[in-house]
C-alpha positions as CSV (number, residue, x, y, z in Angstrom):
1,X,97.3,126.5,101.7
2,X,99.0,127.1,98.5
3,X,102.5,126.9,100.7
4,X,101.7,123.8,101.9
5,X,100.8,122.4,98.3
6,X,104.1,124.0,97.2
7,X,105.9,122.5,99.9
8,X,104.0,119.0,99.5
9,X,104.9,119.2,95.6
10,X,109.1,119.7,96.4
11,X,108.8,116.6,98.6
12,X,107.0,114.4,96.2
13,X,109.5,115.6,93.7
14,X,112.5,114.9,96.2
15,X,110.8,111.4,96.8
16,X,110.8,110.5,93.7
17,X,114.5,111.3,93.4
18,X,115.5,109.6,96.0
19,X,113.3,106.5,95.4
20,X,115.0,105.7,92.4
21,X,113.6,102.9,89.8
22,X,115.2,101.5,86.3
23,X,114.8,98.6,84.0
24,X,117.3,96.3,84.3
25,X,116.9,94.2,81.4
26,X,114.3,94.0,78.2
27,X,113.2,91.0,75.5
28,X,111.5,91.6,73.0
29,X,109.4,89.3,70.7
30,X,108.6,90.0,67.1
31,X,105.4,89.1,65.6
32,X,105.2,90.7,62.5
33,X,101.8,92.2,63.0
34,X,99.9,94.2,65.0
35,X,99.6,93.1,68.5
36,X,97.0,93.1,71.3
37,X,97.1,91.9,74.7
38,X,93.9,90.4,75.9
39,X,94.3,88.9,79.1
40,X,97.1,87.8,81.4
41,X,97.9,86.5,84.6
42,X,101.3,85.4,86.5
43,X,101.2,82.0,87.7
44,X,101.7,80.6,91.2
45,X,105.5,80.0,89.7
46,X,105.9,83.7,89.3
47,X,105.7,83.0,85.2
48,X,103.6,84.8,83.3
49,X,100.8,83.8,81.1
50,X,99.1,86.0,78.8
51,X,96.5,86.0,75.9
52,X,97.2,88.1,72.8
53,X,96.1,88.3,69.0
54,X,96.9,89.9,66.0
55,X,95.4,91.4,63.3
56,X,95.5,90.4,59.8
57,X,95.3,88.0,59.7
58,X,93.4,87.6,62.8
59,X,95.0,85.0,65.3
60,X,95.1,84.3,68.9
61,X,98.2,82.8,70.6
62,X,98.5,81.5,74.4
63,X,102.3,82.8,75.4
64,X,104.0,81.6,78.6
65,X,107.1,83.7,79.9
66,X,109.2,82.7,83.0
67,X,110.3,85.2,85.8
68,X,113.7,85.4,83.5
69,X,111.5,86.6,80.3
70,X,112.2,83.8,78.3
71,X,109.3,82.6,75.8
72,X,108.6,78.8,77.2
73,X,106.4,78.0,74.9
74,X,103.9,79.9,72.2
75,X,100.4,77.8,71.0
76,X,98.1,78.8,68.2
77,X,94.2,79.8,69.5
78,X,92.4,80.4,66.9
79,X,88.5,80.6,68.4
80,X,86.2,83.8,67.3
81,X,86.1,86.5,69.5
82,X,84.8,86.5,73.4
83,X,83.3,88.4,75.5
84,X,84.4,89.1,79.4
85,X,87.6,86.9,79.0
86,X,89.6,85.6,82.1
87,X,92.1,83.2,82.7
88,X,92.2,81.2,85.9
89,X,95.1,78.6,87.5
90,X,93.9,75.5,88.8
91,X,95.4,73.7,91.7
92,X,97.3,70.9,89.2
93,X,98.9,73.0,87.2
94,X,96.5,73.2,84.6
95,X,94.6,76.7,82.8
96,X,91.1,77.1,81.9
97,X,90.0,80.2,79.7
98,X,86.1,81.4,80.4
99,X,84.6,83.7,78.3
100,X,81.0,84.6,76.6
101,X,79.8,84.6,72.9
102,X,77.8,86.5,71.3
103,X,74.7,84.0,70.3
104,X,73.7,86.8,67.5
105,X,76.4,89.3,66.2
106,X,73.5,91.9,66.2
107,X,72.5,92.6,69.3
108,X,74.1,91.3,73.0
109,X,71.2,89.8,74.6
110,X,72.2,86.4,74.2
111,X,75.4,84.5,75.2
112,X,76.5,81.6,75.4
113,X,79.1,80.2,78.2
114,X,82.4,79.0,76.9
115,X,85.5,77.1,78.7
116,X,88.8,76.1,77.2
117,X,91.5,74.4,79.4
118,X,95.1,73.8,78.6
119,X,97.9,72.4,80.3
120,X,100.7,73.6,82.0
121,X,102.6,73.4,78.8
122,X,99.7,75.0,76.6
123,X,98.5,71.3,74.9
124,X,94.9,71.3,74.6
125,X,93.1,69.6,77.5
126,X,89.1,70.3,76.0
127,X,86.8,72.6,75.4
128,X,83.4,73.8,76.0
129,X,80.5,75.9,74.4
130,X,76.8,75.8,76.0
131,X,74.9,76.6,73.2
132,X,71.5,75.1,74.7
133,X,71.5,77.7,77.2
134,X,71.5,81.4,76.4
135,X,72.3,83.7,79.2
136,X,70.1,86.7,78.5
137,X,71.2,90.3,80.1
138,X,72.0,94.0,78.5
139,X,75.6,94.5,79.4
140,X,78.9,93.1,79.2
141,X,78.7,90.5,82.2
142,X,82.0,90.2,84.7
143,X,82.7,87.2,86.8
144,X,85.3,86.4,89.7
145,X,86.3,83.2,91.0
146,X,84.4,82.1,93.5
147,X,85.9,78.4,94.3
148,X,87.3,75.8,92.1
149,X,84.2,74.5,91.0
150,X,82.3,77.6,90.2
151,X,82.2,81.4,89.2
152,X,80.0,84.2,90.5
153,X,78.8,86.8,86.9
154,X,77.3,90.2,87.5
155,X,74.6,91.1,84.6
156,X,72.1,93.9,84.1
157,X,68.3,93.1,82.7
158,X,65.4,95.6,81.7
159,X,62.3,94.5,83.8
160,X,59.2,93.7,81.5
161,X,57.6,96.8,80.0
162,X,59.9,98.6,81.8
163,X,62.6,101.3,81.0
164,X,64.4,100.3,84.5
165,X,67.2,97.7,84.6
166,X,68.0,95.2,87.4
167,X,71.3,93.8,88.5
168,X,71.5,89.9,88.7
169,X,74.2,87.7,90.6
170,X,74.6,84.5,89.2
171,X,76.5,81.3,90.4
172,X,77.6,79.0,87.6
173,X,79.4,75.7,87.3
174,X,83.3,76.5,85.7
175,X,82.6,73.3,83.5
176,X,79.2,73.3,81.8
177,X,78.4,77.3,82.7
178,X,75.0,75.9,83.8
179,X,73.6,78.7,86.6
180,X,73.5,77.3,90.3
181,X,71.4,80.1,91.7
182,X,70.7,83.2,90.3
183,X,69.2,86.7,92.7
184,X,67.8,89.5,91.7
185,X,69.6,93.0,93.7
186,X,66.9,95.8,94.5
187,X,65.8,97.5,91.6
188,X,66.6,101.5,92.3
189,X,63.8,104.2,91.3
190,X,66.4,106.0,88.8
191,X,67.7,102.9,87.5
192,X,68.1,103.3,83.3
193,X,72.1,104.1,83.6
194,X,72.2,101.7,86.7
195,X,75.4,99.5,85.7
196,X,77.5,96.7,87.9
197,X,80.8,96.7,87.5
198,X,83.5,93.3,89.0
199,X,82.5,91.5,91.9
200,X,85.4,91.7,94.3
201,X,85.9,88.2,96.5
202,X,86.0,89.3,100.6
203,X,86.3,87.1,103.5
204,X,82.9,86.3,103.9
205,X,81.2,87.1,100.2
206,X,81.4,90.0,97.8
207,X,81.3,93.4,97.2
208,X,80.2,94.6,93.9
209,X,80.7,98.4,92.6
210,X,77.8,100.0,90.6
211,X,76.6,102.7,90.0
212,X,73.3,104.6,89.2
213,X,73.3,107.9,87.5
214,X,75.1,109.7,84.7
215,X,74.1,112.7,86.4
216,X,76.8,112.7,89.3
217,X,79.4,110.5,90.4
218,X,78.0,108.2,93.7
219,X,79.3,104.4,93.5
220,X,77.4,102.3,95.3
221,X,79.0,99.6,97.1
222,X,76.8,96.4,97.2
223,X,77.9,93.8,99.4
224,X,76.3,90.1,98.3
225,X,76.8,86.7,100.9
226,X,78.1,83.5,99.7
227,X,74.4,82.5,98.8
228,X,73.7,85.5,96.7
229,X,71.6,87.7,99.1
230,X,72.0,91.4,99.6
231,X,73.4,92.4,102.6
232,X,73.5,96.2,102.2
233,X,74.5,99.4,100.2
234,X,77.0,101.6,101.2
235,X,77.2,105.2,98.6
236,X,80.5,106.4,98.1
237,X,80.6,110.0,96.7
238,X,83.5,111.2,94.7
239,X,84.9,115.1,95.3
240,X,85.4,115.3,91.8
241,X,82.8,115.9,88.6
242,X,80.0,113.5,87.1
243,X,82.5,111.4,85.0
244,X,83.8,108.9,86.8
245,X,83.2,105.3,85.4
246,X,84.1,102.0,85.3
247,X,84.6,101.4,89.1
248,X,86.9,98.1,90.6
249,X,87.6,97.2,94.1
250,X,90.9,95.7,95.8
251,X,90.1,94.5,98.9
252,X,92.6,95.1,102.0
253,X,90.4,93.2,104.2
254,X,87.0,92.5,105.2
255,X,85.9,96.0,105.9
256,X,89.0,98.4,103.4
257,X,90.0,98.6,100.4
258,X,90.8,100.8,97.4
259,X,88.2,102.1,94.7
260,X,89.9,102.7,91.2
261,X,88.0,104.3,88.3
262,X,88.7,106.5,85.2
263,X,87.4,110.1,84.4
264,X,85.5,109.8,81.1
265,X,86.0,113.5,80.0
266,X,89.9,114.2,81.7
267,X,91.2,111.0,80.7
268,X,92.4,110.2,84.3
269,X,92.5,107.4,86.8
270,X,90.6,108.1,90.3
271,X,92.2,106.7,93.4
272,X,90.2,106.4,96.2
273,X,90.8,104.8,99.9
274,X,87.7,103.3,101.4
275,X,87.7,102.7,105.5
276,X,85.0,100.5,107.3
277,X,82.7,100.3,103.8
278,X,81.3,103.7,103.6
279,X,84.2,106.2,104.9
280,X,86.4,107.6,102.4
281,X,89.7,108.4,103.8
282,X,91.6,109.7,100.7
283,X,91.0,110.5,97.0
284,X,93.0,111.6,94.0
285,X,93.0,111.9,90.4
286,X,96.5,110.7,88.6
287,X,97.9,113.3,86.7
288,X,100.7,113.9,85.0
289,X,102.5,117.7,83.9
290,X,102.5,118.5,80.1
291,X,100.4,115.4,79.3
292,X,96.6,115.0,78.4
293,X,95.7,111.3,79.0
294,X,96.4,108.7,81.6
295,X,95.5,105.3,81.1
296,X,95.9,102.4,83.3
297,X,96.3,99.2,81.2
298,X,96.4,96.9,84.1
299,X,94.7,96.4,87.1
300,X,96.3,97.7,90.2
301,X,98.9,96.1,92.2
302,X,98.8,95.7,95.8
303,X,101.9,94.6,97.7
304,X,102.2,93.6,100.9
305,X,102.8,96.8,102.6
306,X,99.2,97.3,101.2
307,X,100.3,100.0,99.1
308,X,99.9,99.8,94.9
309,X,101.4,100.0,91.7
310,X,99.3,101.0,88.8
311,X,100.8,101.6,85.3
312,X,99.6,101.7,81.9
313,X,100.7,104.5,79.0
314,X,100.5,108.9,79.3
315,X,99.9,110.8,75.9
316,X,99.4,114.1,74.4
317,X,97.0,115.2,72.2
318,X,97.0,117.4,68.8
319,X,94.5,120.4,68.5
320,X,91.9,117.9,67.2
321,X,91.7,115.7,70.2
322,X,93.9,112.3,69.0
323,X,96.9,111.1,70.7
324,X,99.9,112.4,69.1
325,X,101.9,108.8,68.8
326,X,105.2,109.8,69.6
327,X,104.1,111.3,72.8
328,X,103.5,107.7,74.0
329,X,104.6,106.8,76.9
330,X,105.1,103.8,79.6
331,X,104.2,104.5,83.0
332,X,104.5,102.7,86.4
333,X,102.9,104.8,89.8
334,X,103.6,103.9,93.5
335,X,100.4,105.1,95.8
336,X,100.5,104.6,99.8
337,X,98.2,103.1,102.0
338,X,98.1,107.1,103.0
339,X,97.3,108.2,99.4
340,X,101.3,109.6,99.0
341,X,102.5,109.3,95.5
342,X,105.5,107.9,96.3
343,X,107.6,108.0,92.5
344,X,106.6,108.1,89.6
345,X,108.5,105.8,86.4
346,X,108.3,107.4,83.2
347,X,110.1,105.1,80.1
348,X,112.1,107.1,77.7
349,X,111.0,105.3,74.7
350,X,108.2,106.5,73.0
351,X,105.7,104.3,71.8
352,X,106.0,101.6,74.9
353,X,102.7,100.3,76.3
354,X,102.5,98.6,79.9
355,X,100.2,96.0,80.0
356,X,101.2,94.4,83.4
357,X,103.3,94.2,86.8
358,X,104.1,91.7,88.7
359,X,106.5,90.9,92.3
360,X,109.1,88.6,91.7
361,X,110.7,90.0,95.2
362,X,114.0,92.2,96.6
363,X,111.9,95.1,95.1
364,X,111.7,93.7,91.9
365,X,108.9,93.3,89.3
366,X,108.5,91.1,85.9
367,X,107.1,93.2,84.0
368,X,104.9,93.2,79.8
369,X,104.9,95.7,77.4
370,X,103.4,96.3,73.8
371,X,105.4,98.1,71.1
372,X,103.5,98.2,67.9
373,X,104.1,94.9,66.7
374,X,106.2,93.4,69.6
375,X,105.7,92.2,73.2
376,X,108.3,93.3,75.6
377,X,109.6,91.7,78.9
378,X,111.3,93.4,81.4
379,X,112.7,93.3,84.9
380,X,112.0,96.5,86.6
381,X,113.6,97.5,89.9
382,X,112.7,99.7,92.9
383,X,115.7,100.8,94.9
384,X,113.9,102.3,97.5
385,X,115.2,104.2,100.7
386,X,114.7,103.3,104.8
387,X,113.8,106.2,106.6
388,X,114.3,106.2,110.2
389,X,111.5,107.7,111.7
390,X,113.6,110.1,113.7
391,X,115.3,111.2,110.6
392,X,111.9,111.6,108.6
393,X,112.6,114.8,106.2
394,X,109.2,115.8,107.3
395,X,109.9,116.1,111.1
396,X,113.6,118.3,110.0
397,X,111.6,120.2,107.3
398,X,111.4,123.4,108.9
399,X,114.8,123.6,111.0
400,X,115.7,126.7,109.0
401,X,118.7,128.5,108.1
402,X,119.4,131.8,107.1
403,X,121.8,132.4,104.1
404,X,123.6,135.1,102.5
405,X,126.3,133.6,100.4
406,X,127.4,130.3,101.7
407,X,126.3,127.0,103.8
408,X,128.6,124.7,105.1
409,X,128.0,121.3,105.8
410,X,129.7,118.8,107.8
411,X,130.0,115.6,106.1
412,X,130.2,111.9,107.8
413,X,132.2,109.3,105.7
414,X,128.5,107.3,105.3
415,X,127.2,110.6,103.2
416,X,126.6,109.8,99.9
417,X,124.8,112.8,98.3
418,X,124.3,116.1,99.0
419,X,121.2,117.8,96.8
420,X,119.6,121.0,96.9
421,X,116.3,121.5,95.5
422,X,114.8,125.0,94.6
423,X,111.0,125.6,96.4
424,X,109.5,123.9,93.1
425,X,111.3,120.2,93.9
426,X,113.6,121.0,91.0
427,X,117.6,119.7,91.7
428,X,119.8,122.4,90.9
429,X,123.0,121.2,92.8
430,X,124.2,117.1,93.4
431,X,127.3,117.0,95.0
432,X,128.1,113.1,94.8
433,X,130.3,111.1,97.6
434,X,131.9,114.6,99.1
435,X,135.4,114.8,99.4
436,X,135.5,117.4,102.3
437,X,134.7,116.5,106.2
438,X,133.0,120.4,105.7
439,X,130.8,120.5,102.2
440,X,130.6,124.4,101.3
441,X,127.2,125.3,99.7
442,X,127.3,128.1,97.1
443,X,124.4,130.3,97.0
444,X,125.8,133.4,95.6
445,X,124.5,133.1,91.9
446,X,120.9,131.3,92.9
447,X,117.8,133.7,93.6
448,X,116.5,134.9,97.0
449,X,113.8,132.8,98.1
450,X,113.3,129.3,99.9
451,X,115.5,126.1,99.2
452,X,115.8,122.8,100.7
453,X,119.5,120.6,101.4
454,X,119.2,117.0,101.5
455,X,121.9,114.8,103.2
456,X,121.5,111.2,101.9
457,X,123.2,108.7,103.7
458,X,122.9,105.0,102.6
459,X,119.4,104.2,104.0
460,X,118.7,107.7,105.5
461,X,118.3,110.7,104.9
462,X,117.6,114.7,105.8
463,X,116.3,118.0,104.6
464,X,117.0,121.3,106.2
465,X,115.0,124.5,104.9
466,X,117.1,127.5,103.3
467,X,116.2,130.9,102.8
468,X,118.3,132.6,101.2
469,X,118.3,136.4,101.7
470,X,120.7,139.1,100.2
């Protein structure tokens, strides 16, 4: 087992080497103040619309960036804060902000439903505040799309006289927030930490991630028709401890899709792979070497190979448990549909934030970032390799050779690299574009023990296992 984890570790490591990734350009914009992304979302157009605000004085600013990371246009919003914030697209062009606010500042029960549209060049079209009707509930609510004319909100109430809380699914209209139908979910027996988290839209209604205890980690998977009634609960159980929180689906299709959520205590993002609702095919916790927390700042990516970026910021911490600033760090992740880290982007600048990712195509992303008092836009690019199947390094892993002193290796004109990597996935020799039709491998000064020889070609490549012996 633990050769296998070694042997798994030096081939995410050669991955990641071989899958190689970079920024190709950055813009930054200056605001002068500190800066906080609220919301975002890239447009049909591929541009990128975001929310942000800064802090004293406190304003709020619609920004619009095209695929190129020019600043199109920047318009003042200066509105108190919201609660549950989203930005949705509508078919003409058009933007319309939906958001809660607090009736009292005191306590959260009451909210009232508010709507702000804009154009496609940020002019105000009109906006919206119900304050007739007060949408009572104990939580933060969270809403999804649910067509262009309405949105579907997830609350939690306590029952009269009651220490237990019920979940609620609501319809309401996008323009006045008045509720269309509104169901009550089965109240549990242990239901005082019962919480709802985002409604995920499916083919044929919803499926909303809850859960139920603080006292170990089981998401419940609640799947709601287009008419609000429960369908039924699937629990999902995690291998790892009673921390997870915060669950959100991405649906694959009607019946998979991926389960993110963060460890409370670890500071780490849990992956996990759902299959036909209830079966869990794969989960993992994303960690990083030497660093303490891992947040993800934005919500996942899923391409079209159904596999997913997630990214956000890593950081260290001093003795007394606070992020050490200069330890910052930006962070992009590629996870397979087979739960294979595939590479791993770490920025070299400290103090960078990623907020969000987005496909622009040819393995190319638009990218936002946060640095102190600046936003940053970048094109990021994956330069990824195609494996022939016959070729795959895991299939040619174990064709061994014995070595005392020297390997030689015969070299097509196509070969491009040749890399050896000690047992720990650590590159100890590159010899770029070889001269030679026969590359001779020097082993005499390297230790006794196992190490792997990769052949990269321009879309292929190989590995053949080493053990060197004396």
């Amino acid at each position: 087992m633990r050769i296998t984890a070694t042997i798994l570790l030096m081939l995410a490591n050669i991955t990641s080497w071989l899958f190689a990734q970079e920024i190709l350009w950055e813009k930054k914009y200056y605001f002068g103040k500190e800066l906080r992304v609220i919301n975002k979302i890239n447009t049909v157009d591929k541009n990128l619309l975001l929310v942000a605000s800064t802090f004293y004085p406190k304003s709020k600013f619609f920004l619009m960036i095209d695929k190129l990371g020019n600043l199109q246009w920047k318009k003042l919003f200066n509105q108190e804060s919201f609660i549950s914030p989203q930005i949705i697209e509508n078919k003409d062009g058009s933007f319309s902000y939906f958001a809660f606010k607090m009736k009292s500042t005191d306590i959260l029960l009451g909210l009232w439903f508010f709507r702000y549209n804009i154009s496609s060049l940020g002019d105000s079209l009109d906006f919206f505040i119900d304050t007739n009707n007060v949408l009572i509930c104990d939580n933060i609510p969270r809403f999804c799309e649910f067509d262009e004319q309405s949105l579907i909100v997830t609350i939690l109430r306590y029952l009269e006289n009651s220490l237990k809380r019920a979940g609620y699914i609501l319809k309401i209209d996008k323009m006045d927030g008045h509720t269309i139908w509104e169901k009550q979910l089965t109240v549990e027996e242990d239901s005082l930490y019962f919480l709802l988290s985002t409604p995920a839209k499916v083919k044929d209604g919803f499926i909303v991630p809850s859960r139920y205890s603080l006292d170990h980690t089981v998401f419940v998977l609640i799947k709601i028709d287009t008419s609000g009634n429960e369908i039924w609960r699937r629990s999902i159980e995690s291998d790892f401890d009673n921390k997870l929180y915060n669950p959100y689906i991405i649906p694959l299709d009607t019946s998979d899709y991926y389960l993110i959520s963060q460890h409370l205590t670890k500071f780490l993002p849990s992956i996990m792979k759902i299959k036909d609702h209830e079966t869990k095919e794969w989960e993992m916790l994303l960690q990083f070497d030497n660093y303490d927390d891992v947040e993800t700042e934005f919500n996942p990516v899923l391409l079209e190979d159904k596999s997913i970026l997630l990214g956000g910021y890593i950081a260290k911490f001093n003795k007394g448990g606070v992020i050490i600033d200069s330890t910052v760090r930006g962070f992009i992740t590629k996870i397979s549909p087979k739960g294979e880290r595939l590479w791993d982007f770490v920025y070299e600048k400290a103090g960078y934030i990623f907020h969000y990712i987005t496909p622009i195509g040819n393995n190319r992303y638009l990218g936002l970032a946060q640095y102190k008092d600046s936003l940053i836009v970048f094109e990021f690019q994956e330069s990824s390799s195609n494996v022939d199947d016959k070729t795959s390094p895991n299939e040619n892993l174990f064709e061994t050779s014995l070595v005392k002193d020297y390997l030689d290796i015969n070299v097509s004109n196509d070969v491009k690299n040749i890399i050896v990597f000690n047992q720990f996935g650590q590159c100890i020799t590159n010899i770029e574009n070889p001269k030679f039709s026969v590359e001779r491998l020097d082993f005499k000064n390297f230790a006794c023990g196992i190490y792997f020889v990769v052949i990269k070609q321009n879309s292929n490549f190989w590995v053949r296992k080493v053990v060197l012996i004396k």
